[in-house]
ROGU-338701 format. One record per residue (C-alpha): residue number from 1; x, y, z; residue in one letter. Coordinates in steps of 0.1 Angstrom, whole numbers, plus 5000, padded with zeros to 4 digits. Example, Ala and Ser with C-alpha at 12.3 -4.5 7.8 and 13.67 -1.06 7.14 Angstrom:
ROGU-338701
NODE     i     px     py     pz   aa
NODE     1   5123   4955   5078    A
NODE     2   5137   4989   5071    S
END
This chain:
ROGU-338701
NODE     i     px     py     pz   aa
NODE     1   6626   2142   2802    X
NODE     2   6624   2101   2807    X
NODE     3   6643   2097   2781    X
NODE     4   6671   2122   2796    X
NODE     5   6671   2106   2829    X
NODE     6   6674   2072   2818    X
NODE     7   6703   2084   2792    X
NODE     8   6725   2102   2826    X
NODE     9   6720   2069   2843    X
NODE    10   6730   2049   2814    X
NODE    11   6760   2069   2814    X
NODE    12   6764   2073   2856    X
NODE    13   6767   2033   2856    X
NODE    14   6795   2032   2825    X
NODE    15   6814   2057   2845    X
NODE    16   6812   2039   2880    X
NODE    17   6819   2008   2857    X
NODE    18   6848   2021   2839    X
NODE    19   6863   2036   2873    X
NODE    20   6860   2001   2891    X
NODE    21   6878   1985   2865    X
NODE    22   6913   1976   2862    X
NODE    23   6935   1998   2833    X
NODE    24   6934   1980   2799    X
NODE    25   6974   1982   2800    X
NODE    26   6973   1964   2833    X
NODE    27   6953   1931   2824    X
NODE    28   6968   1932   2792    X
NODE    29   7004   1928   2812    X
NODE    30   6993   1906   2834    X
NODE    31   6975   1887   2804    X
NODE    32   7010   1887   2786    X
NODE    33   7032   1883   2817    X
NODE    34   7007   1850   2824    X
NODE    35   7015   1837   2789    X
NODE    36   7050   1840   2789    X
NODE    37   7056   1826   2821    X
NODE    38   7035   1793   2809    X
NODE    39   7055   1795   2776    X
NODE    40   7090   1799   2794    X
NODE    41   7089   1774   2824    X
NODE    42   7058   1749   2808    X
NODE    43   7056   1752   2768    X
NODE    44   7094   1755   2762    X
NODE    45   7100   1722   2784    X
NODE    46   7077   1698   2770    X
NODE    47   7089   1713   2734    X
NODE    48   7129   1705   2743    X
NODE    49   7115   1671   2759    X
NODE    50   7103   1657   2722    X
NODE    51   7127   1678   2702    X
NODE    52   7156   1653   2723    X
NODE    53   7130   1626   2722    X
NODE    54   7127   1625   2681    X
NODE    55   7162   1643   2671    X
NODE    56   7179   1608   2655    X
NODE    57   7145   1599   2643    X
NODE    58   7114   1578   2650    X
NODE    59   7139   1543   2648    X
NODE    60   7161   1552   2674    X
NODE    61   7132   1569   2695    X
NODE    62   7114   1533   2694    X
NODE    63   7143   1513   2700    X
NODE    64   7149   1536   2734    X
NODE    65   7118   1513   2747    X
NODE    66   7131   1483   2733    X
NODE    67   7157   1478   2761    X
NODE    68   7149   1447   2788    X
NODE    69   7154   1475   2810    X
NODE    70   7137   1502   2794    X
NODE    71   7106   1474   2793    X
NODE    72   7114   1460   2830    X
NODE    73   7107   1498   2843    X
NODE    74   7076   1506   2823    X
NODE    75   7060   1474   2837    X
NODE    76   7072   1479   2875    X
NODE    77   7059   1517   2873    X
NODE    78   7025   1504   2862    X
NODE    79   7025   1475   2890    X
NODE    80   7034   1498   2917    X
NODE    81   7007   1522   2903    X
NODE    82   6982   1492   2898    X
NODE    83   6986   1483   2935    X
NODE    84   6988   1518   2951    X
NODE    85   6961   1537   2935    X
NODE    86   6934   1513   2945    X
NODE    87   6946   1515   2980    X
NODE    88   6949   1552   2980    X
NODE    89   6913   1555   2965    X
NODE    90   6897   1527   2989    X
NODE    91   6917   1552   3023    X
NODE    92   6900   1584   3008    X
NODE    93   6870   1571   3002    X
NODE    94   6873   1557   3041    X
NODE    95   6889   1588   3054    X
NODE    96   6864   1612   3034    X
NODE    97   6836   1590   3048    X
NODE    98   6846   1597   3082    X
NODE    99   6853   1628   3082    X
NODE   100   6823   1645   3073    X
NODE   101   6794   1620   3081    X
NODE   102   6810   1613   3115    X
NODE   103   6817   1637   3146    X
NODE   104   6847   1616   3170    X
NODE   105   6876   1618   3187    X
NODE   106   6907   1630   3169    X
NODE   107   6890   1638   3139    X
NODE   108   6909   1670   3136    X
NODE   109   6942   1648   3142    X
NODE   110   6931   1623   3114    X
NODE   111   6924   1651   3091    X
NODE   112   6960   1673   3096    X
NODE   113   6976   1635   3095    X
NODE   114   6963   1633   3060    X
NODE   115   6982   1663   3050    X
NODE   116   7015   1650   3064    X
NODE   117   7027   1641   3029    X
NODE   118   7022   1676   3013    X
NODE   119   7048   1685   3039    X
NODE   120   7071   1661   3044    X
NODE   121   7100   1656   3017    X
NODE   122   7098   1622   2998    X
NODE   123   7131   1617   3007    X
NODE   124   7125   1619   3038    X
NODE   125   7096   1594   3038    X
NODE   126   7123   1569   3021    X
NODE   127   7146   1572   3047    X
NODE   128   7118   1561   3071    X
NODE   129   7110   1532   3056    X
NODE   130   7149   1521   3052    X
NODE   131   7149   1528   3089    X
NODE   132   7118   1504   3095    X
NODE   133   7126   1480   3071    X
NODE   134   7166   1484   3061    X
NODE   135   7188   1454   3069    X
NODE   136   7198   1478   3101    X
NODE   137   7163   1489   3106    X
NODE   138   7142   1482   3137    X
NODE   139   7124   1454   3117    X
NODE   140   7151   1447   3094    X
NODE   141   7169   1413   3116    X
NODE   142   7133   1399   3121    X
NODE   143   7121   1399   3084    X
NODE   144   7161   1387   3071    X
NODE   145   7158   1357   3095    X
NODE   146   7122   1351   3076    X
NODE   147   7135   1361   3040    X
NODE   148   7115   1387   3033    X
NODE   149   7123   1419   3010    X
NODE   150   7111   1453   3016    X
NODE   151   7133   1474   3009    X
NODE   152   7158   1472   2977    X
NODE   153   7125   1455   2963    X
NODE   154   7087   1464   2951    X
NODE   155   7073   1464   2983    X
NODE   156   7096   1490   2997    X
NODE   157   7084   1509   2964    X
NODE   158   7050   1503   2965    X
NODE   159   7051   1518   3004    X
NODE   160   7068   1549   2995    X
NODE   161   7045   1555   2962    X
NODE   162   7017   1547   2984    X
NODE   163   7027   1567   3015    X
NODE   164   7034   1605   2991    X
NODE   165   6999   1600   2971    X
NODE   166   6974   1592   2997    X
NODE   167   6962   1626   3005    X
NODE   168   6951   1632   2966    X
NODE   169   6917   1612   2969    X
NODE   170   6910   1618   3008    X
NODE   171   6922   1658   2998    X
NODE   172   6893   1654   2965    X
NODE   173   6869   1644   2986    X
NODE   174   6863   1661   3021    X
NODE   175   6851   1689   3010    X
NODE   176   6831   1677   2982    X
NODE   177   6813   1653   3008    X
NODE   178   6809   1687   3033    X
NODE   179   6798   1706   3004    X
NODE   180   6767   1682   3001    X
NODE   181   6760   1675   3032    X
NODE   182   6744   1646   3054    X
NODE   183   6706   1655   3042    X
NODE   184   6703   1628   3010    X
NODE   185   6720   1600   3038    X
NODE   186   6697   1607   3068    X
NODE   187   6670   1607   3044    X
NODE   188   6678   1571   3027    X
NODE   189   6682   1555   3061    X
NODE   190   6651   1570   3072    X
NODE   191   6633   1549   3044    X
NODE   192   6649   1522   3049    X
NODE   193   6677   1515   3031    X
NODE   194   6707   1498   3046    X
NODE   195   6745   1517   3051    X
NODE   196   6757   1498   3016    X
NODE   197   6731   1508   2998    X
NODE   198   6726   1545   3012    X
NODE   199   6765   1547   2998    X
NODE   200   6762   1526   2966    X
NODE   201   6728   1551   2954    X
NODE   202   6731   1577   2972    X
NODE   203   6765   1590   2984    X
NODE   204   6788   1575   2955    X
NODE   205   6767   1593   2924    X
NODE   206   6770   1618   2939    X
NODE   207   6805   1620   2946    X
NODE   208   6819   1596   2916    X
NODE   209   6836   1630   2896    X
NODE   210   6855   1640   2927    X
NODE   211   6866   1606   2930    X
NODE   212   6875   1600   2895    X
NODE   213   6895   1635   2894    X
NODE   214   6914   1621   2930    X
NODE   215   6922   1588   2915    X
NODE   216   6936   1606   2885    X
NODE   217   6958   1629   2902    X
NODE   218   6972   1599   2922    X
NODE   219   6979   1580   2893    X
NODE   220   7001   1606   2878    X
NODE   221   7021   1611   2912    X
NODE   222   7026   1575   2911    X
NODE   223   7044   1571   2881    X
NODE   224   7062   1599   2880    X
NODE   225   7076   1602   2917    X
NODE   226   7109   1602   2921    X
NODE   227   7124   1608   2954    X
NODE   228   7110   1580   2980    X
NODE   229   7110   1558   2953    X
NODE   230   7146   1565   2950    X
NODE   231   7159   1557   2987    X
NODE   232   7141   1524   2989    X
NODE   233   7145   1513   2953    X
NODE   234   7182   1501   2957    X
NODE   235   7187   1511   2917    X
NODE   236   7188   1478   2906    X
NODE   237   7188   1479   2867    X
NODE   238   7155   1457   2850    X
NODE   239   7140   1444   2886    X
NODE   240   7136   1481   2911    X
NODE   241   7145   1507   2887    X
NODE   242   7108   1529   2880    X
NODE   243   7104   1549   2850    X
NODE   244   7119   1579   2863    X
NODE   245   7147   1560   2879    X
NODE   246   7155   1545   2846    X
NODE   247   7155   1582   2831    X
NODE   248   7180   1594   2854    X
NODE   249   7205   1563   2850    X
NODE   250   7203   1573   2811    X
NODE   251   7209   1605   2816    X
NODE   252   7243   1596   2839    X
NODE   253   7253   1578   2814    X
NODE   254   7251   1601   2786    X
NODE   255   7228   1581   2766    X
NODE   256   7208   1616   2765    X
NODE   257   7185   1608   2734    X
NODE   258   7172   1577   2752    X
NODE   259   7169   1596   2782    X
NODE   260   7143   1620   2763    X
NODE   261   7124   1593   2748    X
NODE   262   7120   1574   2779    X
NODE   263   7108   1610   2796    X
NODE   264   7087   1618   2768    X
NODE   265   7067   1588   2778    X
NODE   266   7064   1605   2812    X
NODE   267   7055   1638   2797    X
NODE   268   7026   1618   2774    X
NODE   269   7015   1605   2805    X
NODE   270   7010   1642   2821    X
NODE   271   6992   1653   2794    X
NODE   272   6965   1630   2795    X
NODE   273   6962   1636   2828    X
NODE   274   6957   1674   2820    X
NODE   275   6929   1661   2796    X
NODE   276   6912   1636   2817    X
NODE   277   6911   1667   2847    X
NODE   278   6901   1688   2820    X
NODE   279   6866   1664   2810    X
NODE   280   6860   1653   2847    X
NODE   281   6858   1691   2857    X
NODE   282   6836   1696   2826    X
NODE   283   6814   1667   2838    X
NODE   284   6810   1680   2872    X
NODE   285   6800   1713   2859    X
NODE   286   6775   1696   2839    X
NODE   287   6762   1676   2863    X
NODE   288   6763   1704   2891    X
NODE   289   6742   1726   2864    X
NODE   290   6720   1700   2859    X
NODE   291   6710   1692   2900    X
NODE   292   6703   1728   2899    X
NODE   293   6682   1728   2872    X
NODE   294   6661   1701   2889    X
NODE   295   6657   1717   2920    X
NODE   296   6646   1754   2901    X
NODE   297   6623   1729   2885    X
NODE   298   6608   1715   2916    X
NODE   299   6607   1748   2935    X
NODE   300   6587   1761   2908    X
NODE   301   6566   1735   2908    X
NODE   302   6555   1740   2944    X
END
């Protein structure tokens, strides 16, 4: 009779199990769908990207970076990212910080201001700064009469990159840092420890992944924005012309093969980005999965 009752309800809980789920045609079309939408609009790309990069062969795909301008661009995009990711990563970690260890005054302001970016076309955040800083600008007599370049030169570039990535870190990090709470803080301070050293061993460990997955993320939109870096670049070939400025001049002139290998540096670029998000999520999990493990440990314990 046991054995009975425990067979109906064996077969009561596949039933309820097989009605709740979705039709195997169903996730296999969505399943399929999925895939050919990330092989029609992501795979198919990146393929036609090296295909033009390596179609007259591995000499003239090397020779594409040989150019003084080719070179000029790849070491501008790397200065303007050297210079703008360490900002962007000390405002987040600032922003972050206030944001959810500190209750003020147009906190709610600060924190929609840090979204401004997302919604704000790069464009448009170039024509800004040409308006600030162009020779017709509000500030533009003041800093001719002193000889100073900002626009039509790498500062102009380095405001623009810097002004459409800082939300990346800040954006990593606020809700990591609510996630965890003030408890660890209060408690360091509480035994003494001073604000420097409550952050270097207590707050930064545990935020470092979040940070590192930010910082990542705002190096790739660095090098590979396009359309600030456009308006206040001026286009002039081998001193303000970034990496995908220099890929778009190529591509005007025809020269579509150099155009390719130039991008595929680009395209390299996102990849490893894909990886390193890939590893730093992995390490989280990890590290997230150990923490818990600890505390199960400790509860038991007690």
């Amino acid at each position: 009779m046991a054995g009975t009752i425990s067979t109906l309800t064996h077969v009561a809980g596949h039933s309820r199990r097989r009605s709740i789920e979705d039709p195997r045609w169903l996730r296999w079309l969505l399943i399929g769908g999925a895939l050919s939408f990330v092989a029609l609009f992501l795979i198919m790309p990146l393929a036609v990207v090296f295909t033009e990069a390596l179609r007259k062969g591995w000499s003239a795909y090397l020779a594409a970076f040989q150019e003084p301008d080719a070179r000029a661009a790849i070491k501008l995009t790397l200065l303007v990212a050297v210079i703008a990711v360490p900002l962007n990563m000390v405002f987040g970690l600032a922003a972050a910080w206030a944001i959810t260890k500190f209750d003020f005054r147009g906190k709610t302001v600060l924190t929609s201001l840090i979204d401004l970016p997302f919604a704000v076309s790069p464009v448009i955040a170039g024509l800004v700064y040409v308006l600030l800083f162009g020779a017709q600008g509000w500030w533009g007599p003041w800093l001719m009469e002193h000889d100073i370049k900002i626009i039509f030169a790498v500062p102009g570039i380095v405001l623009a990159t810097v002004f459409v990535t800082f939300p990346f870190v800040a954006r990593e990090l606020i809700p990591l840092m609510q996630s965890q709470g003030k408890n660890e803080e209060l408690a360091a301070l509480t035994l003494g420890a001073s604000g420097w050293q409550t952050f270097r061993r207590v707050t930064l460990p545990n935020i470092k992944w979040g940070l590192f997955y930010g910082v990542i993320l705002c190096n790739a939109r660095a090098m590979g924005e396009f359309g600030a870096v456009s308006v206040v670049s001026g286009h002039v070939r081998g001193l303000t012309n970034t990496v995908p400025l220099h890929v778009e001049i190529l591509y005007n002139e025809y020269n579509i093969q150099a155009s390719f290998a130039v991008a595929s540096l680009l395209t390299v670029l996102a990849l490893l980005t894909l990886v390193l998000k890939a590893f730093v999520e992995w390490r989280h999990q990890k590290s997230v999965q150990k923490a818990d493990a600890v505390e199960t440990r400790q509860f038991a314990s007690k």
